[in-house]
Residue frames as a rotation matrix with the C-alpha (Angstrom) as fourth column:
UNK 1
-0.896 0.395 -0.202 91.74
-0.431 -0.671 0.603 90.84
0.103 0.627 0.772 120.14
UNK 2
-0.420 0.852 0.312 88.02
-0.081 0.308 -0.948 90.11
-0.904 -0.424 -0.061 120.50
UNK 3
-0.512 -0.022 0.859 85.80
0.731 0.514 0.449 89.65
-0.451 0.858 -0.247 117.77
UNK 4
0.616 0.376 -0.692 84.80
0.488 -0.872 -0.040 92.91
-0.619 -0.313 -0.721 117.65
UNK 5
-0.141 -0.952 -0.273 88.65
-0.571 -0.147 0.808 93.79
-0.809 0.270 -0.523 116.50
UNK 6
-0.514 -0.743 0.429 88.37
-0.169 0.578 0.798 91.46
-0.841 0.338 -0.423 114.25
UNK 7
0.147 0.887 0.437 85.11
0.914 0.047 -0.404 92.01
-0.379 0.459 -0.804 112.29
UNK 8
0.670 -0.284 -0.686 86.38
-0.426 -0.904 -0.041 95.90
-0.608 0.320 -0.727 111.94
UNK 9
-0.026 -0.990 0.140 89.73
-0.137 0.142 0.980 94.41
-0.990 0.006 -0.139 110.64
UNK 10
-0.480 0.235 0.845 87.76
0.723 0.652 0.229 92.53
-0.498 0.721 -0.483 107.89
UNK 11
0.751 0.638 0.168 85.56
0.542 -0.452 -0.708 95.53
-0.376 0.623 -0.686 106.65
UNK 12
0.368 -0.545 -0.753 88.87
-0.276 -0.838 0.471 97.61
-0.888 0.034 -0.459 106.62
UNK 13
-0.576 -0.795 0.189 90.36
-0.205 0.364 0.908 94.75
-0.791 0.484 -0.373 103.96
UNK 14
-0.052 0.806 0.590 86.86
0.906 0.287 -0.312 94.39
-0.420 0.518 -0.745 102.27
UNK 15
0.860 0.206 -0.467 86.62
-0.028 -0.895 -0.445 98.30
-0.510 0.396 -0.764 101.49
UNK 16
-0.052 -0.870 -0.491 90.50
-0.453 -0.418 0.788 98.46
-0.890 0.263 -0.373 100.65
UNK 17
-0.560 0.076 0.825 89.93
0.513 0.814 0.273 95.12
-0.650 0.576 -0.495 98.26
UNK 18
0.633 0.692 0.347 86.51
0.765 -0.491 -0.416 97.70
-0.118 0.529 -0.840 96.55
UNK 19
-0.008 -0.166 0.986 88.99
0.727 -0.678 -0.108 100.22
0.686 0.716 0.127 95.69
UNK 20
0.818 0.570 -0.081 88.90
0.522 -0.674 0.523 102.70
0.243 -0.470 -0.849 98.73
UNK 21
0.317 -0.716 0.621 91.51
-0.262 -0.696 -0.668 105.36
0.911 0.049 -0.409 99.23
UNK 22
-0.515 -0.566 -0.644 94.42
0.707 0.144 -0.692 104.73
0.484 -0.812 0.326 102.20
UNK 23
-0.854 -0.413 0.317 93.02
0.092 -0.719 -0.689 107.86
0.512 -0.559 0.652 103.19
UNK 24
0.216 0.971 0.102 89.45
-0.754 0.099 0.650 107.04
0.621 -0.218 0.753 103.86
UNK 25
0.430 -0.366 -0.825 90.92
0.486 0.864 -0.130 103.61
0.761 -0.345 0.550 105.46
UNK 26
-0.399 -0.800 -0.448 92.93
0.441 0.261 -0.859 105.40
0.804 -0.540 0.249 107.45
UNK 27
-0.509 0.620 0.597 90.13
-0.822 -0.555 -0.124 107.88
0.255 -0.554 0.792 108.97
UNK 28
0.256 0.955 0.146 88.22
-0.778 0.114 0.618 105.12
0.574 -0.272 0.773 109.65
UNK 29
0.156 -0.400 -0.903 90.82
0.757 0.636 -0.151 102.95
0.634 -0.660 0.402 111.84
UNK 30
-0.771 -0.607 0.192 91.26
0.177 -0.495 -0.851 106.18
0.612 -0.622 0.489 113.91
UNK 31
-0.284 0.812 0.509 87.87
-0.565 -0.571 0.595 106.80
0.774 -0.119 0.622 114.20
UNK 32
0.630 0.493 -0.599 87.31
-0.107 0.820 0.562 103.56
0.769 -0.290 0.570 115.08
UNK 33
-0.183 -0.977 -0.107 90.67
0.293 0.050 -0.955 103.56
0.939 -0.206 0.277 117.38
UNK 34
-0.768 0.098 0.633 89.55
-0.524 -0.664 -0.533 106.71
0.368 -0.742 0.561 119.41
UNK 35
0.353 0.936 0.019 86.11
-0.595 0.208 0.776 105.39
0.722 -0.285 0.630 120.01
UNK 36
0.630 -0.164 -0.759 87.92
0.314 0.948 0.056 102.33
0.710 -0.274 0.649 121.42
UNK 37
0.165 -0.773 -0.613 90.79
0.986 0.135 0.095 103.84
0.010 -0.620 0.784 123.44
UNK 38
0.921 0.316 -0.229 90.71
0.371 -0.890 0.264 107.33
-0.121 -0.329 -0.937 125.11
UNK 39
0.259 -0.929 -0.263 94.53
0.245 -0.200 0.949 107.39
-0.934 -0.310 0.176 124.88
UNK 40
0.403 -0.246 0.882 94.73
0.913 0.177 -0.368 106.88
-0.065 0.953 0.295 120.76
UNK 41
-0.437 -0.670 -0.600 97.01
-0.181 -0.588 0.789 109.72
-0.881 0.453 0.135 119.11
UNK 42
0.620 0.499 0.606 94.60
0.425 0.435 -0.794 110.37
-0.660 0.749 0.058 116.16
UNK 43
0.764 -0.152 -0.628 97.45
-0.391 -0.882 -0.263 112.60
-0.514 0.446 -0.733 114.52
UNK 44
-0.177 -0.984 0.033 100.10
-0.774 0.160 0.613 110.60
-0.608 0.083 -0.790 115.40
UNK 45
0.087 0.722 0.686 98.22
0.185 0.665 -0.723 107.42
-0.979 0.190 -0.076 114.07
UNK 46
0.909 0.386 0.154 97.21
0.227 -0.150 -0.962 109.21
-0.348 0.910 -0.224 110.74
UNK 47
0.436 -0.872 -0.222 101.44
-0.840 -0.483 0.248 110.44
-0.324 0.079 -0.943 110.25
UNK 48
-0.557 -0.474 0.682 102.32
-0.245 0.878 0.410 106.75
-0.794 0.061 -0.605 110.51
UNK 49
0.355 0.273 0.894 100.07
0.648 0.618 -0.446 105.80
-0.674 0.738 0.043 107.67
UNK 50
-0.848 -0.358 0.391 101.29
0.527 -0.482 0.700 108.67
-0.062 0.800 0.597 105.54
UNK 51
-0.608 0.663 0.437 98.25
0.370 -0.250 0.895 110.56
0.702 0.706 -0.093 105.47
UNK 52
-0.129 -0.225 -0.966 98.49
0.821 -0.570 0.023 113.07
-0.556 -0.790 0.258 108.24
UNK 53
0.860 0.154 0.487 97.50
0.483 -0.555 -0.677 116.39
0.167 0.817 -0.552 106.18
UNK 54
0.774 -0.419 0.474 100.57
-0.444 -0.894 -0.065 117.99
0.451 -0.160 -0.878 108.19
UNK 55
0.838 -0.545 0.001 102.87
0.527 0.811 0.253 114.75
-0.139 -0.211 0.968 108.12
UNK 56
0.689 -0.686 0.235 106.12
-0.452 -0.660 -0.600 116.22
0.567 0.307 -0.765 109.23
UNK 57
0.555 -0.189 0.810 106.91
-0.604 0.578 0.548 112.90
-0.572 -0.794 0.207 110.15
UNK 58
0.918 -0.254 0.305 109.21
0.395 0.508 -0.766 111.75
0.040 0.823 0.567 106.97
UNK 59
-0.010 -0.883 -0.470 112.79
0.161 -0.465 0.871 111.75
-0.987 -0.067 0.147 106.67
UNK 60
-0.174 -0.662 -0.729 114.23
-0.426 -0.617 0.662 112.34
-0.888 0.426 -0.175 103.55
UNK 61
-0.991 -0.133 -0.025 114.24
-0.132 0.911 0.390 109.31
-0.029 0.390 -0.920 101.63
UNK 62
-0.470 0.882 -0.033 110.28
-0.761 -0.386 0.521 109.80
0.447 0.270 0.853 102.19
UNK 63
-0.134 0.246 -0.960 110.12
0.447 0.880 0.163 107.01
0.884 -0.407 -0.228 104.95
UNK 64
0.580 0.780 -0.234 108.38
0.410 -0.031 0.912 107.36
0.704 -0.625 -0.338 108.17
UNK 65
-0.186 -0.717 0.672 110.67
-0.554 -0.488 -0.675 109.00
0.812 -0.498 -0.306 110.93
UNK 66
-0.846 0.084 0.527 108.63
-0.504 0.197 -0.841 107.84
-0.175 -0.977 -0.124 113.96
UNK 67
-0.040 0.773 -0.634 106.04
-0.522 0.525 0.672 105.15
0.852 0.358 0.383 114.18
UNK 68
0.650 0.697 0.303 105.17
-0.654 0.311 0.689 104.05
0.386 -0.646 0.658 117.61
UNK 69
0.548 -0.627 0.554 108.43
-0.377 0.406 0.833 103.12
-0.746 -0.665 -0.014 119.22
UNK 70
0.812 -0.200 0.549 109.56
0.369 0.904 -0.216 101.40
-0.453 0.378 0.808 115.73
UNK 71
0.617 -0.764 0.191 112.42
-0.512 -0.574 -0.639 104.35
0.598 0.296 -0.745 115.24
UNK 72
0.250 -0.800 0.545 114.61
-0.896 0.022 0.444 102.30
-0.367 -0.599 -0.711 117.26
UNK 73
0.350 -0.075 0.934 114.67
0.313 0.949 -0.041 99.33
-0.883 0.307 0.355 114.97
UNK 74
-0.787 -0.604 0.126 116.81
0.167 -0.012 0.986 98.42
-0.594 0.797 0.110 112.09
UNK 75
0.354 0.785 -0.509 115.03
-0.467 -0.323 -0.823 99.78
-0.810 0.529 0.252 108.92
């Protein structure tokens, strides 16, 4: 990670710490994501955090289904 990565990392935990919403947090690691990496999955991205407006990424139980390869681990 550069310090770049890390200086975003900190405002993300400084805003969350003031009281911002997951969902504002999370628009602004994707934003910040895409900018950074032409590949980024801003949908898939915003599903894993739970705040996907069209998250049809939950099983039952109201846990994540898929998250970036981590459906194949024990839960």
């Amino acid at each position: 990670m550069t310090k770049q990565h890390l200086e975003f990392l900190a405002a993300l935990i400084n805003a969350a710490h003031n009281g911002t919403s997951a969902e504002t947090l999370a628009t602004m690691a994707a934003a910040y994501c895409a900018d950074t990496n032409p590949r980024f999955d801003k949908a898939r991205f915003l599903a894993a955090c739970g705040t996907h407006p069209d998250d049809n990424n939950r099983r039952p139980d109201g846990k994540v289904a898929r998250m970036y390869g981590l459906e194949n681990h024990a839960s």
